[in-house]
C-alpha positions in Angstrom: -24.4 9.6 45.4 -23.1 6.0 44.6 -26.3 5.8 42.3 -26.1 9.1 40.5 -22.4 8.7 39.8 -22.9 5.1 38.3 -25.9 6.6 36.4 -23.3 9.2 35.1 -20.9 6.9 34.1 -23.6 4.9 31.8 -24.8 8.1 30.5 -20.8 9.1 29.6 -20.2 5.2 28.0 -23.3 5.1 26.5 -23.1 9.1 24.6 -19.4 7.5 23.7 -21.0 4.6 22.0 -23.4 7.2 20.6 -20.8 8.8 18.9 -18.9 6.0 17.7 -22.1 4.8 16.1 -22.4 8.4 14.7 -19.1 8.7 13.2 -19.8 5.2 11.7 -22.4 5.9 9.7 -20.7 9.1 8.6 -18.0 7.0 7.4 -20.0 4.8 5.2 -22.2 7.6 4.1 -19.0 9.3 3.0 -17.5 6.3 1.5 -20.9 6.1 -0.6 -20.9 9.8 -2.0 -17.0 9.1 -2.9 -18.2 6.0 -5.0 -21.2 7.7 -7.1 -20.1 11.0 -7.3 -16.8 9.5 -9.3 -14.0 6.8 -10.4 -11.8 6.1 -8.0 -11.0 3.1 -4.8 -14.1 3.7 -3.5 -16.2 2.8 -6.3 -13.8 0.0 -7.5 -15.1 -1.2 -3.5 -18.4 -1.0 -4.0 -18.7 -2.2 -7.5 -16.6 -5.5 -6.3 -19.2 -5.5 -3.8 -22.6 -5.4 -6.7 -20.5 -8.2 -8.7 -20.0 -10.7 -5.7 -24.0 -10.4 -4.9 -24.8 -11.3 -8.6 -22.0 -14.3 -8.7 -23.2 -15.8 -5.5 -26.8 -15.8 -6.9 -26.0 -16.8 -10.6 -23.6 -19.4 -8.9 -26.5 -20.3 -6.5 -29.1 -20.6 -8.9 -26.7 -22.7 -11.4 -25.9 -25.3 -9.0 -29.7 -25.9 -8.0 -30.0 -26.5 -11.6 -27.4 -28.9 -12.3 -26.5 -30.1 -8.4 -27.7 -32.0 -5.6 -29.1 -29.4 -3.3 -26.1 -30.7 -0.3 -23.4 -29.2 -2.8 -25.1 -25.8 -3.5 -23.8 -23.4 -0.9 -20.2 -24.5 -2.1 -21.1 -22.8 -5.4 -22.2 -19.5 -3.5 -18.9 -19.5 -1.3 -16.9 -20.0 -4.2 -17.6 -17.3 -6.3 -17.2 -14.5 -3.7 -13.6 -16.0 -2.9 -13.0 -16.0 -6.8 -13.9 -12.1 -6.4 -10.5 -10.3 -5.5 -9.9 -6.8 -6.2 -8.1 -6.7 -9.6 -8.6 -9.5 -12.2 -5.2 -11.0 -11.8 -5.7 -11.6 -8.3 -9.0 -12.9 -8.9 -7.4 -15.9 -11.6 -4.2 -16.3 -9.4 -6.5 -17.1 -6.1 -8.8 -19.5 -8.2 -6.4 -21.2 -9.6 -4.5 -21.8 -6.5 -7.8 -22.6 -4.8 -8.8 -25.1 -7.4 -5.2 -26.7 -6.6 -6.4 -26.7 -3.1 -9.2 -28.5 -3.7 -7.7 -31.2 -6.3 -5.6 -32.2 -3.1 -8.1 -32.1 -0.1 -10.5 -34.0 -2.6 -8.1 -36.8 -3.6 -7.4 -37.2 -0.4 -10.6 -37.5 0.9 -11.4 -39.8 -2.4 -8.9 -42.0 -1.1 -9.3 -42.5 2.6 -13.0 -43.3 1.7 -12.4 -46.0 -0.8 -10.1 -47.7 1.6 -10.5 -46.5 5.3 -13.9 -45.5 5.6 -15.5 -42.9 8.0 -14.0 -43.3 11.5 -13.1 -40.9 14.3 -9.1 -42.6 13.8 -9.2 -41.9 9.6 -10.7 -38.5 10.5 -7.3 -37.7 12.3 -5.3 -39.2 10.1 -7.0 -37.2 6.8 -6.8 -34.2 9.0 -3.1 -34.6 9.8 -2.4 -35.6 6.1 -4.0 -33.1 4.5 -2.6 -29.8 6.9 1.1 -31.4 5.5 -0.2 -30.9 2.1 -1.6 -27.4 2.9 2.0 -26.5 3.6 2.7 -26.3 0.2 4.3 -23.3 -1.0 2.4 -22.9 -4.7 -1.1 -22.9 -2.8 0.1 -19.7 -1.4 -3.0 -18.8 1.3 -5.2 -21.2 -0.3 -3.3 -23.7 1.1 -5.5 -23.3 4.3 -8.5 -24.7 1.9 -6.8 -28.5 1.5 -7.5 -29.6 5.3 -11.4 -27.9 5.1 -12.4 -29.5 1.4 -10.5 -32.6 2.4 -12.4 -32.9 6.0 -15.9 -31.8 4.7 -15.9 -33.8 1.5 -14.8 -37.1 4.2 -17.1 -36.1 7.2 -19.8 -34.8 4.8 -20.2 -36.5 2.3 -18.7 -40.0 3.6 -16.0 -40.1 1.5 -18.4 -40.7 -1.5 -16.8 -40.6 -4.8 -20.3 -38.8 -6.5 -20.2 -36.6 -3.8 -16.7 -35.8 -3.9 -17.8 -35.3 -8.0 -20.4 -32.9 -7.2 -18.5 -30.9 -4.9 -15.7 -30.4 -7.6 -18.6 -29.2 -10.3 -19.9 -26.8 -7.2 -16.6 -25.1 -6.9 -16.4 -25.1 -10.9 -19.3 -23.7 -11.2 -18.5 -20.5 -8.3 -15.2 -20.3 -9.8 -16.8 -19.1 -13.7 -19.2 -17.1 -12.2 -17.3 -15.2 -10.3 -14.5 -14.5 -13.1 -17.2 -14.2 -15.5 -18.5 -11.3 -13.2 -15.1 -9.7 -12.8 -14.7 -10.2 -16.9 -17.8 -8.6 -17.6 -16.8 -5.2 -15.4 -13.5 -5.2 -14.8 -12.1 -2.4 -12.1 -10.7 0.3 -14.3 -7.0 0.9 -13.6 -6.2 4.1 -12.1 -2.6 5.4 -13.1 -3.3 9.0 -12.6 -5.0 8.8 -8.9 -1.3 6.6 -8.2 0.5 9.4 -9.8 -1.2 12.1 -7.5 -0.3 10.0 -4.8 3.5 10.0 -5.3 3.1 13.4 -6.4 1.5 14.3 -2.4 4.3 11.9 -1.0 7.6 14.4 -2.6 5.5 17.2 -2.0 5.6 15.9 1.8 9.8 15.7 1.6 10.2 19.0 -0.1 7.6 20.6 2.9 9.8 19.2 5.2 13.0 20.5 3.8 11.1 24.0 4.1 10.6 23.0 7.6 14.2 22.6 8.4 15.2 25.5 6.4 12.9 27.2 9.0 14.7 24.9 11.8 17.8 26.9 11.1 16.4 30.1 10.3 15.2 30.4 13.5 15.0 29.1 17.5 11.4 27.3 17.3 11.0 25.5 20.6 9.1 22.8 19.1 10.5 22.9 15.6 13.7 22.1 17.3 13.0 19.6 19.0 14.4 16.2 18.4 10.6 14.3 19.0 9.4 16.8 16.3 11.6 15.9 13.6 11.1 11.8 14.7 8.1 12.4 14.3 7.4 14.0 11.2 10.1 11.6 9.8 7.9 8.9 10.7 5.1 10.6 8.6 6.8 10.4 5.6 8.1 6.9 6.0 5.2 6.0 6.8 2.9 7.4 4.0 5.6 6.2 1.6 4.7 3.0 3.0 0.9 3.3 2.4 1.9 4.9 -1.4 3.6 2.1 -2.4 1.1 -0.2 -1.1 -1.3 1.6 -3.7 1.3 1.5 -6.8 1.4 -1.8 -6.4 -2.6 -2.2 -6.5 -2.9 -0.4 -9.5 0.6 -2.7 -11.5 -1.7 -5.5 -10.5 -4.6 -3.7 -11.7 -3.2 -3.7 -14.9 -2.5 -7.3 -15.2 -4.9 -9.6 -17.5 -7.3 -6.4 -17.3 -9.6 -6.2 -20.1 -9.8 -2.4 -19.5 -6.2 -1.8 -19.8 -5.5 1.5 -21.5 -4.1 1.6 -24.5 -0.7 4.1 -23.1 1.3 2.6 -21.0 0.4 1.9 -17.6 3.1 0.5 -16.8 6.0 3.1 -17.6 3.7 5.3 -15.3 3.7 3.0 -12.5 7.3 2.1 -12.9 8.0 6.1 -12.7 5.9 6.0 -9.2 8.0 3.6 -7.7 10.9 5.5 -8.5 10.0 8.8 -7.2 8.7 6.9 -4.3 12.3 4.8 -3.6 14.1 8.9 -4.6 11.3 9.9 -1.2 12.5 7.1 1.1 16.3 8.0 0.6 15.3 11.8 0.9 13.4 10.8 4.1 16.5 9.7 5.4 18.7 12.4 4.7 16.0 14.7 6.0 16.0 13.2 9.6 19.9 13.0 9.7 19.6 16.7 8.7 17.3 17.6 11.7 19.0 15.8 13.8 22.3 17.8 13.4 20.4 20.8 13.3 18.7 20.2 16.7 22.2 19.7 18.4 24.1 22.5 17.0 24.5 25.4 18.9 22.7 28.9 18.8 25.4 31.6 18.9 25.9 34.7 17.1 28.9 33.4 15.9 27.1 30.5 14.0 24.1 32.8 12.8 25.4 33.5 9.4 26.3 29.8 8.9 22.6 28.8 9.9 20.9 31.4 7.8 23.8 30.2 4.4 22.3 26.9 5.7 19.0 27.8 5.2 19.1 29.3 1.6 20.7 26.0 1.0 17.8 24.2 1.9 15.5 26.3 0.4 16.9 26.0 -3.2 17.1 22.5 -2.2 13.3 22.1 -2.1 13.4 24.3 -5.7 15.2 22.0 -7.6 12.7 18.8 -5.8 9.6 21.1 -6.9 10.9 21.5 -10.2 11.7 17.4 -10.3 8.0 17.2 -10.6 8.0 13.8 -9.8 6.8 11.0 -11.1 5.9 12.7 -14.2 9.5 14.3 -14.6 10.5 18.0 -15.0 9.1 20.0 -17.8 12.5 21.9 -18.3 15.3 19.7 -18.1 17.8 23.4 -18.3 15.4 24.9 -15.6 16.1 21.9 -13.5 19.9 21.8 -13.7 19.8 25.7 -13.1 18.3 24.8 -9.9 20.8 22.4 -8.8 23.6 24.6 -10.1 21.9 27.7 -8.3 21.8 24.9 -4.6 25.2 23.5 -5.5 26.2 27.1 -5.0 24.8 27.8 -1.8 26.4 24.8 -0.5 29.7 26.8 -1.3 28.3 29.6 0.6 28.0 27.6 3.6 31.4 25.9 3.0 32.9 29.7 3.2 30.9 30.7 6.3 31.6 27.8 8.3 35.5 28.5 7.7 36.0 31.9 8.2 33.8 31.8 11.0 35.4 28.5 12.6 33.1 27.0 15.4 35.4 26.4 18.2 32.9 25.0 20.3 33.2 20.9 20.8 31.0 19.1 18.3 30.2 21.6 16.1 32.4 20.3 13.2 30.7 16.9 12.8 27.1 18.9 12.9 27.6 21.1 10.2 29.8 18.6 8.3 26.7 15.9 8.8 24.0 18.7 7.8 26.3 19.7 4.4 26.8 16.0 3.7 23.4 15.1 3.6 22.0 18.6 1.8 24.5 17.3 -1.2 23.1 14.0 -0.4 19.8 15.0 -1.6 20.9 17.0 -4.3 22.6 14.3 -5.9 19.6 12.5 -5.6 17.1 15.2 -7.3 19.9 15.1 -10.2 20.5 11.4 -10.7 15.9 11.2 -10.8 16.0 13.9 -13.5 19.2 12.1 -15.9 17.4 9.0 -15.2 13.5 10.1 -16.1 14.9 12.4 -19.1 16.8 9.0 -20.4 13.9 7.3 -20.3 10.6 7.8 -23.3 7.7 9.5 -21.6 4.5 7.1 -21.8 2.0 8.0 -24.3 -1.2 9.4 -23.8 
């Protein structure tokens, strides 16, 4: 029995390491269909991935050509770290990189022509070089002084042709690698950035739905305060992840030789806008559910909670007819919807004092919930003043 149920236990982890290996290459497989089938991250990935092959091995072949076959590697590894995801990264990293190596080399340069290879030097060069890796212009390069500084030393003996050779290796990786990011430069994607902030208010205006729902109705789980944490969380956190992408794409646009002719950047600028409009309405939102998950369910308060509601619900009109990031089509449609919210928030006003809650606490939760509702509204109407003000980018 012992046997059989150890024998069932490697049966169960190995079918789980099946499946993981399973799901794995479902993954990738998926991830490769994404990249030929059409423009987008996953593409930009693999295409990064084709032009760091043919760097290392122009970089490789280069520096057998011109270099001492002890430097040649250095080349190879240099021209995939000149490889970043957008061209801007790419220069800033090399160029910080480069600095990098100016200082571990010079140092190296120095404690050879005067110290000489010895296990005490090696600390010292090691401990000088990891004060000048602290150096705030190297950014994460700065890591790079201590390891060109030690291996041009340890390697290479300190050896001033050495040292020489290894500065033309990283040259060398440093041109190819640009020179391959040049040549086929990621494409900048405003529109897949756009869609994203797009999905993100789409997400807040759901949710105020959601609450209209809330206070519809008695969900159990809908009124619960975990629920609303949660789905709070959601959005913060795919605002989070959205922004993350913006900012890819403004540094995409950077130094790119396939910039578009519009402009990318009143696009991108929009995004971030609708995306900071999201986080403040994502706020609201959970102060809103949180009132409405401590007030009370009486038939006294069932015409406030149902005024409530409608509130909501032309609420999340007036965000769908934002459009975000783009801006509203119809500035007059827009202010209708406000107007048309603004009152319903009247509505409620009435029904809360002609019905007066006399119940403790129930003041500060409909006062909070109607707060916040104009909260949010002010919000929708300061985003459409400010993205009418402003000249929509050109196609």
């Amino acid at each position: 029995m012992r046997n059989a149920g150890r024998d069932g236990g490697h049966a169960c982890r190995g079918g789980s390491a099946g499946a993981w290996c399973r799901r794995q290459v479902e993954d990738r497989w998926g991830h490769l269909r994404r990249a030929v089938r059409g423009p987008g991250e996953e593409r930009d990935g693999l295409l990064l991935q084709c032009k760091g092959a043919a760097a290392a091995a122009a970089a490789w072949w280069v520096a057998a050509w011109l270099l001492p076959s002890t430097v040649t590697a250095f080349a190879t590894f240099t021209a995939l770290l000149a490889l970043q995801s957008t061209v801007y990264r790419s220069l800033w990293d090399s160029a910080q990189y480069l600095g990098a190596m100016a200082l571990g080399t010079a140092a190296a340069a120095a404690f050879g022509s005067t110290a000489g290879v010895h296990v005490w030097s090696v600390g010292v060069l090691a401990f000088v070089a990891l004060i000048g890796a602290r150096f705030q212009l190297l950014g994460r390069q700065g890591a790079q002084v201590p390891v060109v500084a030690l291996f041009a030393f340890a390697g290479g003996g300190g050896d001033i042709d050495y040292i020489g050779h290894l500065v033309a290796a990283a040259a060398i990786g440093v041109c190819c690698g640009l020179t391959a990011h040049f040549a086929v430069a990621p494409s900048p994607h405003t529109d897949t950035a756009q869609r994203m902030t797009a999905d993100l208010v789409a997400l807040a205006r759901d949710l105020l739905r959601a609450l209209a729902r809330t206070a519809e109705r008695d969900d159990a789980e809908e009124n619960s305060r975990e629920y609303w944490a949660r789905r709070s969380e959601e959005l913060a956190a795919r605002a989070v992840r959205v922004r993350a992408a913006v900012d890819r794409e403004q540094e995409n646009t950077r130094l790119n030789p396939r910039r578009p002719w519009n402009s990318a950047e009143e696009s991108l600028h929009r995004c971030h806008e609708a995306i900071s409009m999201t986080e403040r309405l994502g706020t609201h939102i959970r102060s809103i559910a949180r009132a409405l998950t401590h007030a009370p369910r009486a038939p006294e308060t069932a015409r406030v909670l149902t005024s409530y509601a409608k509130l909501l619900h032309a609420t999340a009109d007036a965000l769908d007819c934002l459009d975000p990031p783009q801006g509203p089509e119809d500035a007059e449609k827009l202010r209708g919807h406000v107007e048309d919210a603004m009152h319903r928030y009247e509505d409620v006003t009435a029904a809360v004092r002609e019905d007066r809650p006399d119940t403790p606490g129930e003041w500060p939760v409909y006062g909070t919930a109607l707060t916040e509702a104009v909260r949010i509204l002010e919000e929708i109407e300061h985003s459409g003043e400010l993205t009418a003000s402003e000249p929509c980018p050109s196609e």
